[in-house]
C-alpha atoms as a printed R data frame, in Angstrom:
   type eleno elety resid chain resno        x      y       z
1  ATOM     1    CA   UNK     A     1 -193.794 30.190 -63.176
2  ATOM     2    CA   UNK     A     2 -193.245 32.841 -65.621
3  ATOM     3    CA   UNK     A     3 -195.550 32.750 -68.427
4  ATOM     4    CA   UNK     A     4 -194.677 30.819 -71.977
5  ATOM     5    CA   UNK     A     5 -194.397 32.736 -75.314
6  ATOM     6    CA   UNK     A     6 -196.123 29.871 -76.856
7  ATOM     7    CA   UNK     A     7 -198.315 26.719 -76.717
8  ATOM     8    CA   UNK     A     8 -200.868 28.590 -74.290
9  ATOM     9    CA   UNK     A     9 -204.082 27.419 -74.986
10 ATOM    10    CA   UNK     A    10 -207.125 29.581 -73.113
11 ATOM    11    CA   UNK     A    11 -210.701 29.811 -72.243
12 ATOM    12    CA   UNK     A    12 -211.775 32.890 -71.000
13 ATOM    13    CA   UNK     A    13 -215.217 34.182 -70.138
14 ATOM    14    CA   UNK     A    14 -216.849 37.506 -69.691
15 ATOM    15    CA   UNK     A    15 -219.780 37.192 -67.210
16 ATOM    16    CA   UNK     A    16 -222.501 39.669 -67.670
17 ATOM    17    CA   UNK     A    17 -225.995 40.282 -66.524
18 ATOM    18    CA   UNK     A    18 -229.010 41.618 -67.595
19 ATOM    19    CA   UNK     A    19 -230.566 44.562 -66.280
20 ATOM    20    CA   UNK     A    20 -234.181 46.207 -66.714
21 ATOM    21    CA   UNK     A    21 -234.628 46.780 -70.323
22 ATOM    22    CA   UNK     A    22 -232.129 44.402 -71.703
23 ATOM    23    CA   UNK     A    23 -229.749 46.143 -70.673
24 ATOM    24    CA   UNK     A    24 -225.846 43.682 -70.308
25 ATOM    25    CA   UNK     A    25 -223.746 44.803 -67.240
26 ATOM    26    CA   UNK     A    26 -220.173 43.801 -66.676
27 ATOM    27    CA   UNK     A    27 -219.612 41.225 -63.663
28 ATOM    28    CA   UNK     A    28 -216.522 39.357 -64.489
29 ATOM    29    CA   UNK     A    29 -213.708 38.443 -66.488
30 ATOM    30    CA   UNK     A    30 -212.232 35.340 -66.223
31 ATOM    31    CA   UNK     A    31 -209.049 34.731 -67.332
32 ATOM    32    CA   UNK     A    32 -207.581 30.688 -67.806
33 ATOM    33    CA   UNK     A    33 -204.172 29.980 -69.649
34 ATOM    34    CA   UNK     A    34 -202.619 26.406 -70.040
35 ATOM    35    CA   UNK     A    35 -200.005 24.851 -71.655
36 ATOM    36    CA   UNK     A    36 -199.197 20.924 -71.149
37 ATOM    37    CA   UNK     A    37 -196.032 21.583 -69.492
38 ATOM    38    CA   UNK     A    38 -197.117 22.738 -66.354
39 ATOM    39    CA   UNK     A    39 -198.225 26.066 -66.678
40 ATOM    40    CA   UNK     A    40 -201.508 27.359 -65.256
41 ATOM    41    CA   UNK     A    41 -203.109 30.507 -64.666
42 ATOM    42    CA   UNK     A    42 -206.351 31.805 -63.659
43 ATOM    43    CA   UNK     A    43 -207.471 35.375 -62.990
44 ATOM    44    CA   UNK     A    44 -211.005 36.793 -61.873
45 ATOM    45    CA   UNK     A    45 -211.369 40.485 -62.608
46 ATOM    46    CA   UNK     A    46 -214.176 42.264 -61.629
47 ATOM    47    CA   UNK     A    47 -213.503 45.801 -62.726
48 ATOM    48    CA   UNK     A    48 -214.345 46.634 -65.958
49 ATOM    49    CA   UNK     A    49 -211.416 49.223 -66.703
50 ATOM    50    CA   UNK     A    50 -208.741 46.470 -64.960
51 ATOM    51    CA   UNK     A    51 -210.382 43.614 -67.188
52 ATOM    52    CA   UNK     A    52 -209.833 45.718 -70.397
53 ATOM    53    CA   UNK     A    53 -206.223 46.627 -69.311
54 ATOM    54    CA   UNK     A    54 -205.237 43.241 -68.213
55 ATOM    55    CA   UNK     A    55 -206.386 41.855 -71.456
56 ATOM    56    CA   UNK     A    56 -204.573 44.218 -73.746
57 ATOM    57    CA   UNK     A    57 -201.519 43.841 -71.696
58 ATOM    58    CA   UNK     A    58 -201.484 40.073 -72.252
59 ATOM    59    CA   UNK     A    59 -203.096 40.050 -76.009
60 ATOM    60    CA   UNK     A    60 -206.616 38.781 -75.632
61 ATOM    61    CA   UNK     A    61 -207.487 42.142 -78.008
62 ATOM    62    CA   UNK     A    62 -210.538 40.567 -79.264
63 ATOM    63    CA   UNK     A    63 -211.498 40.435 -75.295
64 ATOM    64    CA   UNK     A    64 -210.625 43.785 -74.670
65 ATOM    65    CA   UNK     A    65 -212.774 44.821 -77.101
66 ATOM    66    CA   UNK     A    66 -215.774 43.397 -76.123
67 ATOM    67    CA   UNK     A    67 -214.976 44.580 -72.413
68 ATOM    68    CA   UNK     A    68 -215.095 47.973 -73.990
69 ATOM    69    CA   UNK     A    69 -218.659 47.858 -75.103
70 ATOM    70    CA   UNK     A    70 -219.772 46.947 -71.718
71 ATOM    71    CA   UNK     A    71 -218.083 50.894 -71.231
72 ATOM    72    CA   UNK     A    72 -220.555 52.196 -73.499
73 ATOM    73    CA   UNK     A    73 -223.794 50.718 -72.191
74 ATOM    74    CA   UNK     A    74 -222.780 52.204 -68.727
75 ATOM    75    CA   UNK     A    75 -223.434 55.692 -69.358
């Protein structure tokens, strides 16, 4: 079913863990669109770079950007 332009309702997660230190490491993204016409989608991403692109590509911005921090606390 091809994805609606509107009435999608989500809830999406970004599973992390904690390391030594306090450290927060990426795990998952998980990805979960509705509508109440029959549409359903679910997607479990577990690389960081392909959670960030998959979430700009379909507009969770606010996602990607807190994807992108988990970039920063890699290095």
């Amino acid at each position: 079913m091809e994805r609606p332009k509107d009435g999608i309702k989500h809830s999406n997660h970004i599973q992390h863990e904690t390391g030594h230190g306090g450290k927060k490491y990426f795990k998952e993204y998980r990805i979960h669109e509705w509508d109440k016409k029959g549409y359903s989608m679910e997607e479990h991403i577990t690389n960081l770079d392909h959670a960030i692109q998959r979430a700009c590509e379909i507009g969770y911005f606010d996602d990607a950007t807190k994807l992108e921090k988990f970039r920063d606390r890699s290095n």
